[in-house]
Jmol script that loads the backbone (N, CA, C; Angstrom):
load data "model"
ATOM      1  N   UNK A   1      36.725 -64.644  31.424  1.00  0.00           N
ATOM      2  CA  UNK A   1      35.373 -64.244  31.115  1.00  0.00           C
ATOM      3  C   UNK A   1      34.962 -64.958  29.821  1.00  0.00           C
ATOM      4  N   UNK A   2      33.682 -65.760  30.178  1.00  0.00           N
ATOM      5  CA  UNK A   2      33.195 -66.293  28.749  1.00  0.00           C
ATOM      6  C   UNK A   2      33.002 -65.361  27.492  1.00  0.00           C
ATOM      7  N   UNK A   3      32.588 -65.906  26.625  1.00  0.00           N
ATOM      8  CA  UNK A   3      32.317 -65.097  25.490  1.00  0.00           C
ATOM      9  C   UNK A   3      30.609 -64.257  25.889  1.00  0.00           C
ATOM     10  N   UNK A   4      29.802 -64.945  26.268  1.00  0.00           N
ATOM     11  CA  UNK A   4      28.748 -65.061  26.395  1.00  0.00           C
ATOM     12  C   UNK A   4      28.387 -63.457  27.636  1.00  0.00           C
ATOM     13  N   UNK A   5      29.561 -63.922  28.631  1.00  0.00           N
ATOM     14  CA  UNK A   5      29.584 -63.388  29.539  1.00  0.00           C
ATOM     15  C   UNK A   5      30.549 -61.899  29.380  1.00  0.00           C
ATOM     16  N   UNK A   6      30.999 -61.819  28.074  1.00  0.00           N
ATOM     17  CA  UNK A   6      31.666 -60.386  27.629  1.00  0.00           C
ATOM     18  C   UNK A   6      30.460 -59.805  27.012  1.00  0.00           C
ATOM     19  N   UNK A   7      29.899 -60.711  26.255  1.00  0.00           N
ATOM     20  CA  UNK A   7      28.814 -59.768  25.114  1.00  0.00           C
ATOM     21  C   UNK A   7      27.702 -59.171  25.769  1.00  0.00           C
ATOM     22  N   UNK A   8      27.304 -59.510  27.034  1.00  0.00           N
ATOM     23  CA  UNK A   8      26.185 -59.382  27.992  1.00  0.00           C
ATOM     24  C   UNK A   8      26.556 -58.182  29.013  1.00  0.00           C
ATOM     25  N   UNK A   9      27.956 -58.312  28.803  1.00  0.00           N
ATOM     26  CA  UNK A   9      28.563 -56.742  29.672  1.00  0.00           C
ATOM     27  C   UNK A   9      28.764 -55.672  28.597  1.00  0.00           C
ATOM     28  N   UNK A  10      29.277 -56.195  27.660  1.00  0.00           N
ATOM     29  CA  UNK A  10      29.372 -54.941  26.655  1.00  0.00           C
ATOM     30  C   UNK A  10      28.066 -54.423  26.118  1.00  0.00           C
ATOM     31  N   UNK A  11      26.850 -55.578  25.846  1.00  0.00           N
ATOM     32  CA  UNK A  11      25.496 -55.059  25.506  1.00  0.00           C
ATOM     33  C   UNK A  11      25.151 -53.946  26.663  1.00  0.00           C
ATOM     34  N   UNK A  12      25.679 -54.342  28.330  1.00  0.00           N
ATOM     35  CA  UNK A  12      25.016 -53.583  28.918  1.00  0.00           C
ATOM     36  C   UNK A  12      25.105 -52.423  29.588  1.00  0.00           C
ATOM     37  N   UNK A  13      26.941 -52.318  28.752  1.00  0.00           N
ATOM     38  CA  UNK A  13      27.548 -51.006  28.895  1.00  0.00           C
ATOM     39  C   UNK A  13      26.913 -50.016  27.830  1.00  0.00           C
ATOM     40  N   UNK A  14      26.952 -50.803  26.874  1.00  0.00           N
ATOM     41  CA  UNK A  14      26.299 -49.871  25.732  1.00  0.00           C
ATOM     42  C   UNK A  14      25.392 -49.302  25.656  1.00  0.00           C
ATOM     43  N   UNK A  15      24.323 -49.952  26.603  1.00  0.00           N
ATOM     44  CA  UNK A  15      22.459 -49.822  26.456  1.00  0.00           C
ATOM     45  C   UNK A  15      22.716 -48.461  27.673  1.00  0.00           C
ATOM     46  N   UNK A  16      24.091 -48.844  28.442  1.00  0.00           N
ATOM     47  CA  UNK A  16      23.590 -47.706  29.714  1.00  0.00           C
ATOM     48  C   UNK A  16      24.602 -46.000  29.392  1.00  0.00           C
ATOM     49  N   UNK A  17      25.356 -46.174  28.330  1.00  0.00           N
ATOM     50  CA  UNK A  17      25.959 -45.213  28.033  1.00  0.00           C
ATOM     51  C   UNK A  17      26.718 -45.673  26.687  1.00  0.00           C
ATOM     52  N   UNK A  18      25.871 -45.599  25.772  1.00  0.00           N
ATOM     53  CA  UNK A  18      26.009 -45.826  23.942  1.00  0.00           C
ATOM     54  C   UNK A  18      26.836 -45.104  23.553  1.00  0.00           C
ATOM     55  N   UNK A  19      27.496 -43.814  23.862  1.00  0.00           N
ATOM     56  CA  UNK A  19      28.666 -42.565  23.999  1.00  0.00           C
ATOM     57  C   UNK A  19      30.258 -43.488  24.399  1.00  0.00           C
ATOM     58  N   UNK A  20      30.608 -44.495  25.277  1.00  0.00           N
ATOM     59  CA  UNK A  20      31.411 -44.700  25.327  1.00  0.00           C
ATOM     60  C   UNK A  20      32.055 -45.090  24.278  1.00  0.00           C
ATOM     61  N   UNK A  21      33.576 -44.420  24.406  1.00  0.00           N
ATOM     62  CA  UNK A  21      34.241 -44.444  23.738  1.00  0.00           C
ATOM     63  C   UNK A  21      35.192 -46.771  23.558  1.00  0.00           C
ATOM     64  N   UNK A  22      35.855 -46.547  22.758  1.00  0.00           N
ATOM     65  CA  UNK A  22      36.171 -47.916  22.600  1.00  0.00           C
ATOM     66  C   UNK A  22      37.238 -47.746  23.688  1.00  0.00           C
ATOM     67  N   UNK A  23      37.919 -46.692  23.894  1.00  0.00           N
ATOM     68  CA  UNK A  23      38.901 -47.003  24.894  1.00  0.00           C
ATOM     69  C   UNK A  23      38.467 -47.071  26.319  1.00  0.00           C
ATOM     70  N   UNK A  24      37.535 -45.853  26.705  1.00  0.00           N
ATOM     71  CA  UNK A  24      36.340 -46.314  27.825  1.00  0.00           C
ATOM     72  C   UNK A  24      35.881 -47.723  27.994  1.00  0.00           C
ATOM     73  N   UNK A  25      35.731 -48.444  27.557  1.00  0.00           N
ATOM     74  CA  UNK A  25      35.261 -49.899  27.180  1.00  0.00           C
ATOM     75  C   UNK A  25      36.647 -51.101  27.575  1.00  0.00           C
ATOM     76  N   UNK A  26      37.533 -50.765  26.761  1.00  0.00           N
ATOM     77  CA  UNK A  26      38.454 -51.635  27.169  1.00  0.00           C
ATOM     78  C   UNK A  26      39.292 -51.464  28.723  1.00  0.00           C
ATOM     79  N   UNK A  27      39.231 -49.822  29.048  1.00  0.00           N
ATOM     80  CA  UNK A  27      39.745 -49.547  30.234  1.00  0.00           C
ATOM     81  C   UNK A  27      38.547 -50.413  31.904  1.00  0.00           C
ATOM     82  N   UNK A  28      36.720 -50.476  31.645  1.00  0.00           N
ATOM     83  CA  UNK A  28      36.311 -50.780  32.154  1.00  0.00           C
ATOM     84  C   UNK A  28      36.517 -52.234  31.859  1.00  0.00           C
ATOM     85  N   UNK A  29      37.237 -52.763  31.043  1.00  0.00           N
ATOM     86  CA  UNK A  29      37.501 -54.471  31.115  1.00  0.00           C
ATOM     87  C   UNK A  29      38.394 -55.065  31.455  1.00  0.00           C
ATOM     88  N   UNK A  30      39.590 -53.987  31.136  1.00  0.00           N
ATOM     89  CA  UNK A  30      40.740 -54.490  31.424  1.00  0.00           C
ATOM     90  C   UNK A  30      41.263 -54.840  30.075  1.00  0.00           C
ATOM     91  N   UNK A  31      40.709 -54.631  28.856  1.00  0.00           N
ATOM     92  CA  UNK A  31      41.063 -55.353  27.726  1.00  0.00           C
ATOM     93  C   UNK A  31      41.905 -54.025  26.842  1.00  0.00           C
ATOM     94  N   UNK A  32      42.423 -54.967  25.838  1.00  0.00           N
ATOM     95  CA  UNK A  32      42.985 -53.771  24.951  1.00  0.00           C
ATOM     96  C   UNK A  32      42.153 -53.372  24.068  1.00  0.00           C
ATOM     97  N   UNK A  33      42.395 -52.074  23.455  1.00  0.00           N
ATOM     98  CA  UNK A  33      41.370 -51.693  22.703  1.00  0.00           C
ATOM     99  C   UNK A  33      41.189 -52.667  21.517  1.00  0.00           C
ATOM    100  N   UNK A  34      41.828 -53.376  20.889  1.00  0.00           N
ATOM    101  CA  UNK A  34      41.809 -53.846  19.728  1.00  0.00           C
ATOM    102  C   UNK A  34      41.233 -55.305  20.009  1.00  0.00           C
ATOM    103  N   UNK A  35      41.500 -55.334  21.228  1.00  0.00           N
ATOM    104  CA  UNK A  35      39.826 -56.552  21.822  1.00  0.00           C
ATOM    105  C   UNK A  35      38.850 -56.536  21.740  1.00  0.00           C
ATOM    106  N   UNK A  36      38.467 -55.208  22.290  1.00  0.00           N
ATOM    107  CA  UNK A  36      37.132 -54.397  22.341  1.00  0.00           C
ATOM    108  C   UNK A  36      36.693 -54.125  21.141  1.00  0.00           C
ATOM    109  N   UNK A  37      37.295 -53.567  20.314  1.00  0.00           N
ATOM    110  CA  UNK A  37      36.942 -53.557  19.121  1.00  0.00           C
ATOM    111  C   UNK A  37      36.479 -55.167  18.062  1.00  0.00           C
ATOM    112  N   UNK A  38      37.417 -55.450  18.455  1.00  0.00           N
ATOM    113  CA  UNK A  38      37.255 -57.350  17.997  1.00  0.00           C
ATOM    114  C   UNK A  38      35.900 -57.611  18.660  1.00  0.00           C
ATOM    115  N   UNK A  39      35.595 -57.227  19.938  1.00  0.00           N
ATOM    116  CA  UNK A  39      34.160 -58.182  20.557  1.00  0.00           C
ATOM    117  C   UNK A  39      33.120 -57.170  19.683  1.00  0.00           C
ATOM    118  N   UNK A  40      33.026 -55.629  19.525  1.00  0.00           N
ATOM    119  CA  UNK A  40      32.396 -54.892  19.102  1.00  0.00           C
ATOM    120  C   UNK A  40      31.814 -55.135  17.644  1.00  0.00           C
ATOM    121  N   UNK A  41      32.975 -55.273  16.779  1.00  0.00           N
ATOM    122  CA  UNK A  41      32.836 -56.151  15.860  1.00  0.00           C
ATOM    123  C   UNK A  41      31.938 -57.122  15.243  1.00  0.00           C
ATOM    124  N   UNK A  42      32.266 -58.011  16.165  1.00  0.00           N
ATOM    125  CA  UNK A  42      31.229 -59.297  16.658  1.00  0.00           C
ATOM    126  C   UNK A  42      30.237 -59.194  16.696  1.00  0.00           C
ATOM    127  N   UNK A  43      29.724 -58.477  17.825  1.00  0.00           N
ATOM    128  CA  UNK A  43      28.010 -57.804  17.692  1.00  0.00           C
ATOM    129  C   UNK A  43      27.790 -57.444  16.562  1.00  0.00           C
ATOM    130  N   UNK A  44      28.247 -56.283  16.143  1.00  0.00           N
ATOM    131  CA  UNK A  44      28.096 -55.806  14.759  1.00  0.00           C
ATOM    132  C   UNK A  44      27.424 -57.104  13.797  1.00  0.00           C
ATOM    133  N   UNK A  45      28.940 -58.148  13.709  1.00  0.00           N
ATOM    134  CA  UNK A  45      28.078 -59.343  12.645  1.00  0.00           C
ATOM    135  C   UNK A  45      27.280 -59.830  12.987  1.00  0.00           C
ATOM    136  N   UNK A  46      26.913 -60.157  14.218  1.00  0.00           N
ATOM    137  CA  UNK A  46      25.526 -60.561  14.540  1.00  0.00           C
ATOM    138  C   UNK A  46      24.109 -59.919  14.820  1.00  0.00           C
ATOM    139  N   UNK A  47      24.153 -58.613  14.743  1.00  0.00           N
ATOM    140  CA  UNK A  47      22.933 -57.809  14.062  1.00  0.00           C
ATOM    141  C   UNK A  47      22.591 -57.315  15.383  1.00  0.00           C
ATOM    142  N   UNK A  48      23.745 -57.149  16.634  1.00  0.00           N
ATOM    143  CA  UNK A  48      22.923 -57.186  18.311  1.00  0.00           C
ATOM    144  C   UNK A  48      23.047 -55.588  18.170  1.00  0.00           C
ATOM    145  N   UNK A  49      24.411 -55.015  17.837  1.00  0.00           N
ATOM    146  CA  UNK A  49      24.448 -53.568  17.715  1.00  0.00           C
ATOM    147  C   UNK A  49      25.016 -52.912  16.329  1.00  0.00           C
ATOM    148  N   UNK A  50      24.278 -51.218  16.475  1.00  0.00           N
ATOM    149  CA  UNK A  50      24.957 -50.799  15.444  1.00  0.00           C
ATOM    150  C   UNK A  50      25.501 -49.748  15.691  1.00  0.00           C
ATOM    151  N   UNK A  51      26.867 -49.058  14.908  1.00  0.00           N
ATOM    152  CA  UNK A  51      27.385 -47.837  15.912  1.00  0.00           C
ATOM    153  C   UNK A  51      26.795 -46.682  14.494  1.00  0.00           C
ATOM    154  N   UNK A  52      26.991 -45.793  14.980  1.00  0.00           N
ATOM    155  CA  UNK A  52      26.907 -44.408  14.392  1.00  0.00           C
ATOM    156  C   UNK A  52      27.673 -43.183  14.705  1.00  0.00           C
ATOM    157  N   UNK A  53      28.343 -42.722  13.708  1.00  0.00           N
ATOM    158  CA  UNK A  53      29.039 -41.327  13.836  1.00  0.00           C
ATOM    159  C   UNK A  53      27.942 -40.283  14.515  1.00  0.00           C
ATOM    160  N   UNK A  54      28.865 -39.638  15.361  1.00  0.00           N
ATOM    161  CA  UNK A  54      27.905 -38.313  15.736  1.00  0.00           C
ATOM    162  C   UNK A  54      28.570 -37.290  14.714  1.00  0.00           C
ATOM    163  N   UNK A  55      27.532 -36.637  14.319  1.00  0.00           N
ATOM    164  CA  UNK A  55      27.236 -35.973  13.156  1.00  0.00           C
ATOM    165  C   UNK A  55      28.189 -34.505  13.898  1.00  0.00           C
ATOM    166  N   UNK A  56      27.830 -34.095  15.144  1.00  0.00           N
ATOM    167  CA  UNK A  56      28.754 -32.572  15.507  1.00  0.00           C
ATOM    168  C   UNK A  56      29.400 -32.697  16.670  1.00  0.00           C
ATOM    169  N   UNK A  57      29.938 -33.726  16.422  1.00  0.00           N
ATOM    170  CA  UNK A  57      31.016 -33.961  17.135  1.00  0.00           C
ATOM    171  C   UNK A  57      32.825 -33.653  16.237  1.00  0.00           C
ATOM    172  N   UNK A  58      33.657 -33.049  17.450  1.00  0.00           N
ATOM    173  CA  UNK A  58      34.309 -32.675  17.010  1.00  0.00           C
ATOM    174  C   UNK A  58      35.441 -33.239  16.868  1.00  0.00           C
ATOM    175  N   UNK A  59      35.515 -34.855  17.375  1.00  0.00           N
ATOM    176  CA  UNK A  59      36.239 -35.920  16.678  1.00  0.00           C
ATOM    177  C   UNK A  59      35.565 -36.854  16.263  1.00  0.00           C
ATOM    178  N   UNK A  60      35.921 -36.617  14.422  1.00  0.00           N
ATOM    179  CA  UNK A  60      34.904 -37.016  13.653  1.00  0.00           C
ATOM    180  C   UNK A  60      34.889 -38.891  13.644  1.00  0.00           C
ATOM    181  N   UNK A  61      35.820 -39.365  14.734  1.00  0.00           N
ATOM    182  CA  UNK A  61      36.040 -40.653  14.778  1.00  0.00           C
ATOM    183  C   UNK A  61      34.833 -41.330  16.009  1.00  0.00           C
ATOM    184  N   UNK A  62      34.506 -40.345  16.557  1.00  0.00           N
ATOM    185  CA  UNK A  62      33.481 -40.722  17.752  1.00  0.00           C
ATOM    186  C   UNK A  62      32.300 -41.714  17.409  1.00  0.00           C
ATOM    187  N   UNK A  63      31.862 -42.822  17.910  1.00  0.00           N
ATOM    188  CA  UNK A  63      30.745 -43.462  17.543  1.00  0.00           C
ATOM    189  C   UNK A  63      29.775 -43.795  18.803  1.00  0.00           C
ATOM    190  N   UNK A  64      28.714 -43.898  18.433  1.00  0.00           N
ATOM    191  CA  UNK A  64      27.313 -44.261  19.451  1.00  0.00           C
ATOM    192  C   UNK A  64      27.021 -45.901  19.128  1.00  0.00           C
ATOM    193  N   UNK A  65      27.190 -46.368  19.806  1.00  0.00           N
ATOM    194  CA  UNK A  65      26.620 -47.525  19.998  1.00  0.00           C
ATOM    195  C   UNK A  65      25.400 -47.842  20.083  1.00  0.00           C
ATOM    196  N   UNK A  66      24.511 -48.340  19.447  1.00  0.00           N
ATOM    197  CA  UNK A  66      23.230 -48.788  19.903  1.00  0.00           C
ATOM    198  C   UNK A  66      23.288 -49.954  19.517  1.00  0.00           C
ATOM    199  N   UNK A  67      21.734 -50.385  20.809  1.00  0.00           N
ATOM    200  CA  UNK A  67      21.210 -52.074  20.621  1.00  0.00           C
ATOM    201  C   UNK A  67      20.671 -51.797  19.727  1.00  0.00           C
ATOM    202  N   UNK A  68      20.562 -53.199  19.020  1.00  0.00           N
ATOM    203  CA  UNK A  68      19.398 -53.304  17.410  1.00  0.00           C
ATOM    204  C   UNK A  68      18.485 -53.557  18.574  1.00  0.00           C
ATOM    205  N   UNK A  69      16.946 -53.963  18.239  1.00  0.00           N
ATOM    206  CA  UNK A  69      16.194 -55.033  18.713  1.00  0.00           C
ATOM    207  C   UNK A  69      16.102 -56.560  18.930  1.00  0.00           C
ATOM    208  N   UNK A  70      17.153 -56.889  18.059  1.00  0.00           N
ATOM    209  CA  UNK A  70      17.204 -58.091  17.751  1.00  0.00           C
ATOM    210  C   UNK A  70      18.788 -58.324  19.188  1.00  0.00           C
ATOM    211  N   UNK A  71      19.668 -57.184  19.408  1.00  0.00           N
ATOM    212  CA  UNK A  71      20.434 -57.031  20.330  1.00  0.00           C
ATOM    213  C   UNK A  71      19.872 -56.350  22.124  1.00  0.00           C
ATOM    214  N   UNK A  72      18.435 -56.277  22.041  1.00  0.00           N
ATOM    215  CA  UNK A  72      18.156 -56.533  23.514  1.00  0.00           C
ATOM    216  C   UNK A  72      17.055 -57.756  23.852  1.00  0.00           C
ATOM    217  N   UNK A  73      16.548 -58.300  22.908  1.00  0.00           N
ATOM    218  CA  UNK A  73      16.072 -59.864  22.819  1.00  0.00           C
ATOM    219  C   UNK A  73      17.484 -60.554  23.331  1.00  0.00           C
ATOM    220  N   UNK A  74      18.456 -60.484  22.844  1.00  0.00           N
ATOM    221  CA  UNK A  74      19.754 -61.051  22.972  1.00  0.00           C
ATOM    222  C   UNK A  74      20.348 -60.784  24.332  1.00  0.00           C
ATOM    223  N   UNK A  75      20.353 -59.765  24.787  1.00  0.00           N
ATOM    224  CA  UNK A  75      20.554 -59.318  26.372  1.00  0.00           C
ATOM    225  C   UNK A  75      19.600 -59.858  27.093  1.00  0.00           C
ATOM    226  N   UNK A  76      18.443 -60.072  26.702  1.00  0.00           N
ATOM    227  CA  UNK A  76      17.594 -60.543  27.710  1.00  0.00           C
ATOM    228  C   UNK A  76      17.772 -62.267  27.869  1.00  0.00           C
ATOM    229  N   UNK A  77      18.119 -62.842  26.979  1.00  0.00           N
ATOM    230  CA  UNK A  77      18.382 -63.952  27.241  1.00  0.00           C
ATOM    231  C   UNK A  77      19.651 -64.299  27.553  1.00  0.00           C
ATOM    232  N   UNK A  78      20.746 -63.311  26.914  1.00  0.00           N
ATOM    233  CA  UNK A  78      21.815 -64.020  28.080  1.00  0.00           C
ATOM    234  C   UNK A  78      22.281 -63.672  29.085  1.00  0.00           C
ATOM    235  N   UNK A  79      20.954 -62.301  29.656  1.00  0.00           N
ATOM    236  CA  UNK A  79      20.915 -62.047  31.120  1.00  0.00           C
ATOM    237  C   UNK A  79      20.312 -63.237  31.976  1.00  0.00           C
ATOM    238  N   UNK A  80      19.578 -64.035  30.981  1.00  0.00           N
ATOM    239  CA  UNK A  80      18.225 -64.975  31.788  1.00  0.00           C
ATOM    240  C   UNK A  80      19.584 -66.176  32.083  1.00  0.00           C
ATOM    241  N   UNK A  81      20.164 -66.817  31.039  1.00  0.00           N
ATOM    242  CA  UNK A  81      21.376 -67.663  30.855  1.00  0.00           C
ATOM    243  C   UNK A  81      22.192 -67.374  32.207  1.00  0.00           C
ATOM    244  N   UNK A  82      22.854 -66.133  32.213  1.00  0.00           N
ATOM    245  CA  UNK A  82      23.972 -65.651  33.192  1.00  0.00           C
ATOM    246  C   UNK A  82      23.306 -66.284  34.901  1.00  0.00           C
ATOM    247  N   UNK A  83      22.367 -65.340  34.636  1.00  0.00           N
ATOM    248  CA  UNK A  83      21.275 -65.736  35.832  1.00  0.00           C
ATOM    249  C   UNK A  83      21.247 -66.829  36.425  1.00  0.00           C
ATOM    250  N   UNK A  84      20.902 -67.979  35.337  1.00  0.00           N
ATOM    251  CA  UNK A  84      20.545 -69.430  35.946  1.00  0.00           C
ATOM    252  C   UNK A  84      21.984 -70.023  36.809  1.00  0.00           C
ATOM    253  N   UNK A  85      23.436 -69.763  35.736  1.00  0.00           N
ATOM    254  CA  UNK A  85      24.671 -70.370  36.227  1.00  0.00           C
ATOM    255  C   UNK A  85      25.048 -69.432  37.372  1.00  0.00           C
ATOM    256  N   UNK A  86      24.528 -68.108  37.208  1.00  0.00           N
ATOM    257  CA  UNK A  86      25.225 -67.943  38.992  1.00  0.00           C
ATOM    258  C   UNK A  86      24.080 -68.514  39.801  1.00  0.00           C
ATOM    259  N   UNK A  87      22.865 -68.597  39.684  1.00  0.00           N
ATOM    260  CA  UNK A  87      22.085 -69.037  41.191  1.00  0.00           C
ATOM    261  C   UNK A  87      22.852 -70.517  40.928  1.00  0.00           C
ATOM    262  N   UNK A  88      22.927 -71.238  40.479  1.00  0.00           N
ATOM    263  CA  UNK A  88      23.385 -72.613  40.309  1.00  0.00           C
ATOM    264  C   UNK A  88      24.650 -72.440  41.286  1.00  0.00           C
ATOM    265  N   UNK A  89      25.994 -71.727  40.549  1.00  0.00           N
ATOM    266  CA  UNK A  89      26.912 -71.268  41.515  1.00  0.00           C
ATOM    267  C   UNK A  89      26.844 -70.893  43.298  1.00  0.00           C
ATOM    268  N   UNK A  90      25.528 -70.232  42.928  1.00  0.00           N
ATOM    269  CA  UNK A  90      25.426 -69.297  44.829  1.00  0.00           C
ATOM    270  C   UNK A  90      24.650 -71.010  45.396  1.00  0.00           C
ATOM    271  N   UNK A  91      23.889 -71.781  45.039  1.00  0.00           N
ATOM    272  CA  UNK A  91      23.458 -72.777  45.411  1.00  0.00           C
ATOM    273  C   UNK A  91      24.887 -73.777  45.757  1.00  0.00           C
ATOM    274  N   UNK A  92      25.750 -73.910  44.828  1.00  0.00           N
ATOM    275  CA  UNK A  92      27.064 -75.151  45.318  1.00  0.00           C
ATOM    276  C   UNK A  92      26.993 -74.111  46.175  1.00  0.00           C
ATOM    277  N   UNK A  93      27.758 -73.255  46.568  1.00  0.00           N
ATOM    278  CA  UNK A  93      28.637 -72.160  47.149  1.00  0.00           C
ATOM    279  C   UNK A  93      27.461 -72.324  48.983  1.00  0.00           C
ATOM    280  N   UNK A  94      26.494 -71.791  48.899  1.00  0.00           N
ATOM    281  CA  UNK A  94      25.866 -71.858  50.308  1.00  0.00           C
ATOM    282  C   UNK A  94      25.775 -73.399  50.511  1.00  0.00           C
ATOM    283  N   UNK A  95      25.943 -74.768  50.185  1.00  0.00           N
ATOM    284  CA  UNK A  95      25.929 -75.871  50.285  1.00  0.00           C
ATOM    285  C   UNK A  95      27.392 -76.104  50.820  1.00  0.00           C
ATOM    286  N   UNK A  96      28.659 -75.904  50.359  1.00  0.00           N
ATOM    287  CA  UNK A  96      29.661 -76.209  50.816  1.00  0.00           C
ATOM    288  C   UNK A  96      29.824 -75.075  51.815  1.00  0.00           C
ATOM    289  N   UNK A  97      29.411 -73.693  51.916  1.00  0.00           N
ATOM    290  CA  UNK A  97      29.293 -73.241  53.304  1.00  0.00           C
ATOM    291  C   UNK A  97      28.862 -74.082  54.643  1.00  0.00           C
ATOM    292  N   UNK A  98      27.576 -74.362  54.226  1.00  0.00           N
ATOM    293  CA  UNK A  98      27.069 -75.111  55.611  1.00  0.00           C
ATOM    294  C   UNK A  98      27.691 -76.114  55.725  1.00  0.00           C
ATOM    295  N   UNK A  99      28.370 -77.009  54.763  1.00  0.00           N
ATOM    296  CA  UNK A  99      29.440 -77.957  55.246  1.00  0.00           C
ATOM    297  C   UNK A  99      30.473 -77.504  55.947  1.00  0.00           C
ATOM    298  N   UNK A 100      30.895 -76.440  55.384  1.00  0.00           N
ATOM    299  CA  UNK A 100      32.092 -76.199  56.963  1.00  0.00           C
ATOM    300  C   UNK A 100      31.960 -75.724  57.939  1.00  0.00           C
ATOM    301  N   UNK A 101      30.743 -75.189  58.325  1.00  0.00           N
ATOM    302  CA  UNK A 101      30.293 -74.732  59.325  1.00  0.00           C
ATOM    303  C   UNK A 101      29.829 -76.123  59.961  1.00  0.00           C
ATOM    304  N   UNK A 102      29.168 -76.784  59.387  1.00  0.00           N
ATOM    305  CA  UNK A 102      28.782 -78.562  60.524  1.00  0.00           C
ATOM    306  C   UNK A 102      30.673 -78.964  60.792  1.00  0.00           C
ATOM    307  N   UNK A 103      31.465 -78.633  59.961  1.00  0.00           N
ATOM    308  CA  UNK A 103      33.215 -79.155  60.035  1.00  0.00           C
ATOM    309  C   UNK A 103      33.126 -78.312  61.094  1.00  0.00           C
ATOM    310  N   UNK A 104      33.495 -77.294  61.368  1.00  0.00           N
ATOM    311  CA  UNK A 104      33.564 -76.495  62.737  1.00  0.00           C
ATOM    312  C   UNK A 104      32.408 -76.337  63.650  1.00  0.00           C
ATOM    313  N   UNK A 105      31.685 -77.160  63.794  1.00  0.00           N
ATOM    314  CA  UNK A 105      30.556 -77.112  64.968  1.00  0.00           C
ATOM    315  C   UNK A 105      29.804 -76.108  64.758  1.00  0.00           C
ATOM    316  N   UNK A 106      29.621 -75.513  63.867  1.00  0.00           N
ATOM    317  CA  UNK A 106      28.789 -74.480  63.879  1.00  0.00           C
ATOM    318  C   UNK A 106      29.415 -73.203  64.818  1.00  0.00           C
ATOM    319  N   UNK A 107      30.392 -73.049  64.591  1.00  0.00           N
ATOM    320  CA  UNK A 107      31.025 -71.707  65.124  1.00  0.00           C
ATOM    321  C   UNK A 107      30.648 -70.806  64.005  1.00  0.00           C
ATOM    322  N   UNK A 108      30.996 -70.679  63.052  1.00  0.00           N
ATOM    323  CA  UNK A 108      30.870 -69.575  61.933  1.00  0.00           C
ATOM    324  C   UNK A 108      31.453 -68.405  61.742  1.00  0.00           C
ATOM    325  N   UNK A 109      32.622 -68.283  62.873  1.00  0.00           N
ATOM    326  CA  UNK A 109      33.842 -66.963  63.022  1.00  0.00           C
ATOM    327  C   UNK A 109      34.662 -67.545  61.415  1.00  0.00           C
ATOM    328  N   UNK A 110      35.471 -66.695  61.966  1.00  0.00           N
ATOM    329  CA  UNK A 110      36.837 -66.765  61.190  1.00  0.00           C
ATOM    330  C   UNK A 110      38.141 -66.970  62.282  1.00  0.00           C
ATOM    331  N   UNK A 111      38.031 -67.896  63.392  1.00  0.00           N
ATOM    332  CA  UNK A 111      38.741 -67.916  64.631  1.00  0.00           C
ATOM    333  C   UNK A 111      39.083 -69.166  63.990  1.00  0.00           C
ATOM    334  N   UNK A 112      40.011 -69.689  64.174  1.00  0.00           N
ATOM    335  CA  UNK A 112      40.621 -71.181  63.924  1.00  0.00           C
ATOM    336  C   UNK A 112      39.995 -72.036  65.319  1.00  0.00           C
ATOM    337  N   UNK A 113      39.882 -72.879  64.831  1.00  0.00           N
ATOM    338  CA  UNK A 113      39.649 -74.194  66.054  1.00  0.00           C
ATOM    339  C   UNK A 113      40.250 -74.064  67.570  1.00  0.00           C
ATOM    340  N   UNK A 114      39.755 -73.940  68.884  1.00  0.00           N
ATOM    341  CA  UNK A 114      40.996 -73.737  70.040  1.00  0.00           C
ATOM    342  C   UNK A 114      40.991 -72.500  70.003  1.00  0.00           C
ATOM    343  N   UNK A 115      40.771 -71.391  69.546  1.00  0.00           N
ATOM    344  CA  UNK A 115      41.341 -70.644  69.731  1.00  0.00           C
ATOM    345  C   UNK A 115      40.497 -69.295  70.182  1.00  0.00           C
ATOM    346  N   UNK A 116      40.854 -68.695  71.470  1.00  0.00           N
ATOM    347  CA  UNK A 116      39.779 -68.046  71.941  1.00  0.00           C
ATOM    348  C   UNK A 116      39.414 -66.416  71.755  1.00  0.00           C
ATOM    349  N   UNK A 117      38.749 -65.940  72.155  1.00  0.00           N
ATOM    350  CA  UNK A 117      38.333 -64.482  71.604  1.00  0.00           C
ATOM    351  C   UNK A 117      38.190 -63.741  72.786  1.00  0.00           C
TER     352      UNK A 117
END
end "model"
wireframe off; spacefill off
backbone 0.3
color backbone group
């Protein structure tokens, strides 16, 4: 996963549930927490999010995540970014489809060549 392409999932975990915890976060990534925290971080220095203690909460370590403004300007463009390289992607991708489908005559199974149904 790019960098680009972590900060655009974590912006948009955050924007959809700002409550998750850092270990919530790394468990939906697969990452360790001290990753998550490292990418979290990151935002932080770049002004996209800011966290906040909840005030009555009863682990006083709990934080809220929020987008700055300047951090959903930032989602929006490297949702627009993400966007362009997968249609680019789904464009190769249905192009070398129809090439193997003209390679197999236009069958379009999953039957090997010869071989009957």
């Amino acid at each position: 996963m790019s960098n680009d392409e972590t900060g655009l999932k974590l912006l948009r975990l955050l924007e959809a549930n700002p409550k998750a915890s850092q270990r919530d976060l790394a468990s939906e990534f697969g990452f360790s927490v001290g990753k998550v925290n490292y990418c979290l971080r990151a935002l932080m220095h770049k002004g996209w999010i800011k966290a906040k203690r909840f005030r009555n909460s009863h682990n006083k370590l709990a934080y809220r995540y929020l987008l700055t403004p300047r951090g959903i300007e930032q989602k929006a463009v490297l949702t627009a970014r993400f966007l362009r390289i997968k249609m680019r992607e789904y464009e190769t991708l249905r192009t070398e489809i129809e090439q193997l489908r003209r390679e197999v005559g236009g069958r379009g199974d999953d039957a090997p060549p010869g071989a009957s149904r």
